[in-house]
N, C-alpha and C positions, 0 to 999 in steps of 0.2 A: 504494500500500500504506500502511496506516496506522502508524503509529510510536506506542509507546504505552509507553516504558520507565519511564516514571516511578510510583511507589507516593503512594497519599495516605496520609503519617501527620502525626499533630498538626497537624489542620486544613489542610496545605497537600502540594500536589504535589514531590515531590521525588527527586533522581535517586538509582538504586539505588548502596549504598556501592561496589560492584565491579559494572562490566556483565555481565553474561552474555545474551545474544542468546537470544529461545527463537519459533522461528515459529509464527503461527498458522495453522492449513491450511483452508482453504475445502472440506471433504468435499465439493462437487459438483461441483470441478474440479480438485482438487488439487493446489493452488495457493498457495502464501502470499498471506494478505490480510493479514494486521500482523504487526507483529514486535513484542514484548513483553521486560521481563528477569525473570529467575528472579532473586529476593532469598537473601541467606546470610544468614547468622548477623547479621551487624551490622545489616542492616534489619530482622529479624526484633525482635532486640533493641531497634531504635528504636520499633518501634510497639507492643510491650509496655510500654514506660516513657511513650509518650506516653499509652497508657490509663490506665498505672498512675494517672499524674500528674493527670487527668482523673476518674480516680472517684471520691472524695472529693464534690468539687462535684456531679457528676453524680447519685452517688446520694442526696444531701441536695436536689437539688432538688423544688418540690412536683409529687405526680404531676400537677396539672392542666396544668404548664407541662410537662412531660415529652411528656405529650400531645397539647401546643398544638405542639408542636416536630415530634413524629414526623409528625400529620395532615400537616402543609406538604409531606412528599413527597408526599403525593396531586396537590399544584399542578406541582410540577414534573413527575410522571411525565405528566400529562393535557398538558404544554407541549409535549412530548417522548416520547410515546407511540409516534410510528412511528420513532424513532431506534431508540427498544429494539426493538421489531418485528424491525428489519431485523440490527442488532446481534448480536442469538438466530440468527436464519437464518443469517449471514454466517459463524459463528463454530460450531455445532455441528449445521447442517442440517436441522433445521427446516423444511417450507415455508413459504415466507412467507407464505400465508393463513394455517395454523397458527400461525404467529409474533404473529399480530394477534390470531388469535381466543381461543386458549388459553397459548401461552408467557407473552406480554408482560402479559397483563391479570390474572395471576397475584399481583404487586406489589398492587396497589388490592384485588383480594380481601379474600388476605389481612390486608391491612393494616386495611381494612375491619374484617372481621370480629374480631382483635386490637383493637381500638380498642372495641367492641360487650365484650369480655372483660373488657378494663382496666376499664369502666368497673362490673364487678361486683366485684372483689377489692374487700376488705376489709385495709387494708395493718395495721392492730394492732384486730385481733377478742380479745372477751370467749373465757376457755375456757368457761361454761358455769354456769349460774346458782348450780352448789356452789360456784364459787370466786370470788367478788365481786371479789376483788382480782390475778387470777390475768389474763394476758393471754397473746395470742399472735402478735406482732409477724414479719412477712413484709419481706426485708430481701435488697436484691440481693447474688448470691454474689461480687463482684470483677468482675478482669478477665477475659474471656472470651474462647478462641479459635473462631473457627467456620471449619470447613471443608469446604465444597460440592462438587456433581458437576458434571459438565456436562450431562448428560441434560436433565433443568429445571432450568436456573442459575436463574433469580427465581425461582421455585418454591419451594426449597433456601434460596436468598437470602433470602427475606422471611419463611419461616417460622424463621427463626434470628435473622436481625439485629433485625426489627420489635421481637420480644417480649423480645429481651436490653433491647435501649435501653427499653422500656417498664418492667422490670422494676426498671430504674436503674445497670443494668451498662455499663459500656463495653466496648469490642469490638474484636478481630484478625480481619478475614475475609482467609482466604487462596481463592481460588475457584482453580476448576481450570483449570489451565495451557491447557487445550485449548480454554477457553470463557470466556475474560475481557474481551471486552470490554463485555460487558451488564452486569457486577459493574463494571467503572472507569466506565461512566455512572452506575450507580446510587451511585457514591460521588459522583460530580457533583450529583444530586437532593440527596444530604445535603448538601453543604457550600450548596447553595444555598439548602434550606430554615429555613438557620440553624445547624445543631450545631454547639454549642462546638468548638473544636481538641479532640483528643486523646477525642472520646467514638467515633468511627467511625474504624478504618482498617485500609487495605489493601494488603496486598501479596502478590502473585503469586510465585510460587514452587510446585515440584514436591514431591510427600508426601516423598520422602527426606529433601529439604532445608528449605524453610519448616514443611511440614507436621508433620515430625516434631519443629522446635524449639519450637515451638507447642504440641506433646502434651509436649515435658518440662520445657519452661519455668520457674522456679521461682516466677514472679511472676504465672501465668494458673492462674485458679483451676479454671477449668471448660473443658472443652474440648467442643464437640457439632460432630459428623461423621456426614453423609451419602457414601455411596460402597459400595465392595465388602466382601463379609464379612472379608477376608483381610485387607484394608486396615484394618476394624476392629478384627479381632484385635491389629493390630502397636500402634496408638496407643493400645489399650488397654493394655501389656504396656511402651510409653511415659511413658504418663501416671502406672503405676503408684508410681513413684517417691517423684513427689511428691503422691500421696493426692488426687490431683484427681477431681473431679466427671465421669464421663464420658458423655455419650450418646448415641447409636450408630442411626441408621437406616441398617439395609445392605439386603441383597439379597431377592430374592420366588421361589419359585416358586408361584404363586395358582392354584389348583383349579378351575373353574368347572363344579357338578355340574350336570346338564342333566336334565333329566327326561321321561317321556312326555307329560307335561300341561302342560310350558312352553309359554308362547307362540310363536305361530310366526314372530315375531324373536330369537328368544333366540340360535340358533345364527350366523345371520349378524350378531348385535349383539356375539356373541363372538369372533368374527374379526375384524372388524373392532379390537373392544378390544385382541386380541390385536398388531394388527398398527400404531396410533395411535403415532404416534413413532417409525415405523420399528422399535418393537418394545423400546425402551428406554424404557422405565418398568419401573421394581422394582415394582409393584403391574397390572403383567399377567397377567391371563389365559393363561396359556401352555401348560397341562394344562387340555383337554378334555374331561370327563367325561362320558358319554353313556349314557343307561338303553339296554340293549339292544333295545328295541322300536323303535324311532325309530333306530338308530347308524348303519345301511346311510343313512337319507332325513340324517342330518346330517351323514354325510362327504360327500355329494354336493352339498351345501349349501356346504360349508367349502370344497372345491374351487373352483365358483362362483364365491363372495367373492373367492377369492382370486385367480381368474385374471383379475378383474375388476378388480384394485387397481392402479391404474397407478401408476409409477415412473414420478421426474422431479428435474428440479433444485431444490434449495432456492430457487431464485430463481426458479422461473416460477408462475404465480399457479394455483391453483387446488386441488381437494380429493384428491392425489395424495399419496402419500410421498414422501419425501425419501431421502438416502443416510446410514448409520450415522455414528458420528462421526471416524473414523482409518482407514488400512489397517491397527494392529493389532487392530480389532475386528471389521475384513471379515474377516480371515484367520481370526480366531477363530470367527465364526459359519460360513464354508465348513465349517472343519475339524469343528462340531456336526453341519454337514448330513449330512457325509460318514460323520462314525458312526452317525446314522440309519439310514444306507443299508446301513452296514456290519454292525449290528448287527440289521439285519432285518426292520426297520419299514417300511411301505408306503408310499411316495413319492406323494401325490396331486396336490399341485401346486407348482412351484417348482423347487427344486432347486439344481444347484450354478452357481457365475460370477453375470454380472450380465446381467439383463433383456436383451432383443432392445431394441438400437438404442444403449445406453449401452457406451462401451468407455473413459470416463474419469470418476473417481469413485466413490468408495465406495458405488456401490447393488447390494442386495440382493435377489432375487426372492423375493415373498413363498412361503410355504413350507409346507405342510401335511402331517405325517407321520399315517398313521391306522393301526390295529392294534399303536398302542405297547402294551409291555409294561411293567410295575413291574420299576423296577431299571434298564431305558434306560438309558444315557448323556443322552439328550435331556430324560428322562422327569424324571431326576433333578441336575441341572445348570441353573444359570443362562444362557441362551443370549446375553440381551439383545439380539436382535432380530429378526425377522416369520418368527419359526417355532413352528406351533404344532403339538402333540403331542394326540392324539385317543384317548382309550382306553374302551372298554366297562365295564359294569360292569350286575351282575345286580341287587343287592338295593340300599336304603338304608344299609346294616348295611357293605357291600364299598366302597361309595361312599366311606362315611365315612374308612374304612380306608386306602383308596388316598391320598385328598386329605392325610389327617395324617401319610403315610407320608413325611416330608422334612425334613430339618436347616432348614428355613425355616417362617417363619408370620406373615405379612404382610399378604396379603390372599383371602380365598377369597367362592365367588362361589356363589347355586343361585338355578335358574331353577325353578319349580315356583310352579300354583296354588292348590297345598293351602298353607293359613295353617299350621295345626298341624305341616306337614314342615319349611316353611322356619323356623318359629319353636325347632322342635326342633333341627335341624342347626346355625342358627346359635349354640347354645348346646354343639354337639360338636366344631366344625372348631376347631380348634388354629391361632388367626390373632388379630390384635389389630386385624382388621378383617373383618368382612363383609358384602358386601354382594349384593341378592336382587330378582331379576325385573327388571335395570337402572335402579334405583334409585341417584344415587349419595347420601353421605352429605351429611347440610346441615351449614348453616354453622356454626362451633364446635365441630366433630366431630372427635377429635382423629386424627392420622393415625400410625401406629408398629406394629409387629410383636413378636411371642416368638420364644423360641428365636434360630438363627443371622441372624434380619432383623432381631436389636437391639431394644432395647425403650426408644425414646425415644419421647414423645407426644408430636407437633406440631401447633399449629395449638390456636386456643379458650382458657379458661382454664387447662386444662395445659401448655399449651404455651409461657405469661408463668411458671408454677409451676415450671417445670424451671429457672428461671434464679435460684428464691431461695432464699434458709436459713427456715429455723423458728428463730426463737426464743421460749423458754418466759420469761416473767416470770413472779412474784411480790412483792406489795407493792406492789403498782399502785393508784395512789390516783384514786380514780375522781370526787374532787369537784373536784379541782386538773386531771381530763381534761376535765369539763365549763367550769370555770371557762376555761379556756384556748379552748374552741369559742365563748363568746360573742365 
């Protein structure tokens, strides 16, 4: 078992001020694989002062070396790419193909694509040719806490850390207690790639305790949290205090309207979406929308997919699912199943317990309810994981109705050959994402929802922009700015 108590702040590994023991569980066996400590108040406290300490320098340094510093993770992750691989699977279940193909290669993306951003800002832009002297200087907001899921820890991770440090912020990542050891490697890549002491650190700890000292801190200017809406609400209601900068990706229920004239992968490419990661992504497919011409030929379709999705260990190779992340979140998806069943909806495939032949580990039988109804429990509820909700609908007009009918607005989905439908709806779905005919978005697209999924934009140049201030000058002498560029 791995042993992993120690937090990096101010550049080096060090023991938490008081132990507290927190195990990590191996969801495919249910097993402890490391043991970890949950931080209090006094480590939370050291690694805000060692950012504090640290930003000054950091964000005076010039952006080219900022740059030069962040690229260097790219060497370490490609040294060390199947550690994280294995790390992600080990720690939140994952398969491990999936762990190589999509979790772990997340980091370099991103990073990637941040780096392709950075290098368009403009860090002190002209306002505009009425005011010759007039400027508008972009300037990192402080210290910054970030707080991740586990569902995609690098994911999460790189779309928060990459572009604070880019931005010239130094940073508190607290990652989730259930999924930290791919967060203490990627704190390994930084200190190897060079960062100063005190611009990256981390310490593990539970939202009660790290996470919530972190949202009231009085020295963390900004806080950005991925996680549940509930979870959102409270740090928001934390942070309030002290005027902090909050931003918020939480939960999804995503729509995907189906049409009579979608292609005929759309319905199996949406079960499948539905069910990638065992069904944990906030940006699932999970409402099935189906034009009533076609709904009898795609529930039978969806069925198909699903009884075809095998279940398996996060550790054995191949293109299968994995098991959720804990037993509170089996328990939680049984008891979704169960009000399906209860409330009336037609069981297609799945059902309740765990697959034929697993009787240890959090695995789920993928799941397909059809002739949901609006209002469900299933219908209207975050499930987070491999069940999906199938419902009819007549017009474009009832389509639209259904899909924006939800405290969430995240990501919604239409399959349809008409240019003109899908150009139209995606200007009516109430999401801060859409995406049409399995398309996904390219690179610098930012990633964030309305309503209760939070409206933070990650990823691209808003996603470096969420971490700075505006500021307005006047009196800006523009021959003394030239004179200084020679």
């Amino acid at each position: 078992m791995l042993v992993k108590r120690e937090f990096y702040i101010g550049g080096r590994w060090v023991a938490p001020a008081v132990p507290r023991d927190c195990a990590v569980i191996d969801p495919s066996t249910e097993e402890p694989c490391a043991v970890i400590s949950l931080g209090d108040r006094a480590d939370t406290d050291a690694a805000v002062a060692a950012a504090r300490g640290a930003f000054d320098g950091w964000a005076a340094t010039p952006p080219a070396e900022r740059r030069r510093l962040v690229e260097g993770i790219l060497v370490q992750y490609e040294t060390r790419k199947e550690e994280m691989a294995r790390a992600i699977s080990l720690e939140m279940g994952a398969p491990i193909d999936l762990a190589r193909s999509s979790q772990a290669p997340c980091l370099p993306w991103h990073l990637t694509n941040f780096l392709r951003a950075f290098d368009q800002i403009e860090w002190i832009r002209p306002l505009g040719p009425h005011a010759p002297t007039d400027r508008i200087a972009m300037e990192p907001i402080g210290v910054v806490g970030l707080i991740t899921p586990w569902n995609w820890p690098m994911n999460q991770v790189a779309l928060k850390v990459i572009p604070a440090l880019l931005a010239g912020c130094t940073c508190v990542l607290k990652p989730s207690e259930e999924a930290p050891l791919s967060s203490m490697l990627f704190a390994e890549f930084l200190h190897d790639a060079g960062l100063p002491p005190g611009v990256f650190n981390l310490v593990n700890g539970d939202g009660a305790g790290v996470g919530s000292q972190l949202s009231s801190h009085p020295d963390v200017e900004m806080i950005s949290f991925t996680g549940s809406t509930r979870a959102g609400r409270a740090i928001s209601k934390a942070a309030a205090e002290s005027l902090k900068r909050v931003t918020l990706e939480l939960g999804g229920k995503g729509a995907n309207l189906i049409f009579a004239d979608a292609d005929e992968q759309a319905v199996a490419r949406g079960v499948k979406h539905c069910f990638n990661n065992s069904g944990q992504s906030c940006n699932a497919p999970t409402r099935m929308l189906v034009e009533r011409a076609i709904y009898d030929q795609a529930v039978e379709i969806a069925r198909e997919v699903a009884e075809a999705t095998r279940v398996a260990s996060a550790h054995e190779a191949g293109p299968h699912i994995g098991p959720v992340v804990n037993q509170r979140q089996y328990e939680q998806i049984q008891s979704y199943i169960q009000k399906g069943i209860d409330e009336g909806a037609r069981l297609v495939a799945g059902g309740l317990g765990r697959p034929d032949g697993l009787n240890r580990g959090f695995f789920v039988r993928p799941t397909v309810f059809a002739d949901v109804v609006p209002g469900m429990t299933i219908e209207r509820e975050e499930i987070f994981g491999p069940v999906l909700s199938i419902l009819p609908f007549e017009t474009e007009a009832e389509a639209v109705r259904i899909a924006n009918d939800t405290p969430y607005g995240l990501t919604n989905y239409v399959q349809s050959r008409d240019g003109a439908r899908r150009n139209r709806l995606a200007r009516q779905l109430r999401s801060g994402m859409v995406e049409m005919n399995g398309r996904s978005r390219a690179a610098g697209s930012p990633f964030g929802g309305v309503k209760a999924s939070g409206r933070a934009r990650e990823g691209g140049v808003w996603g470096i922009e969420e971490f700075l201030e505006v500021k307005a000058i006047s009196g800006w002498d523009p021959e003394a700015e030239a004179a200084a560029a020679e």
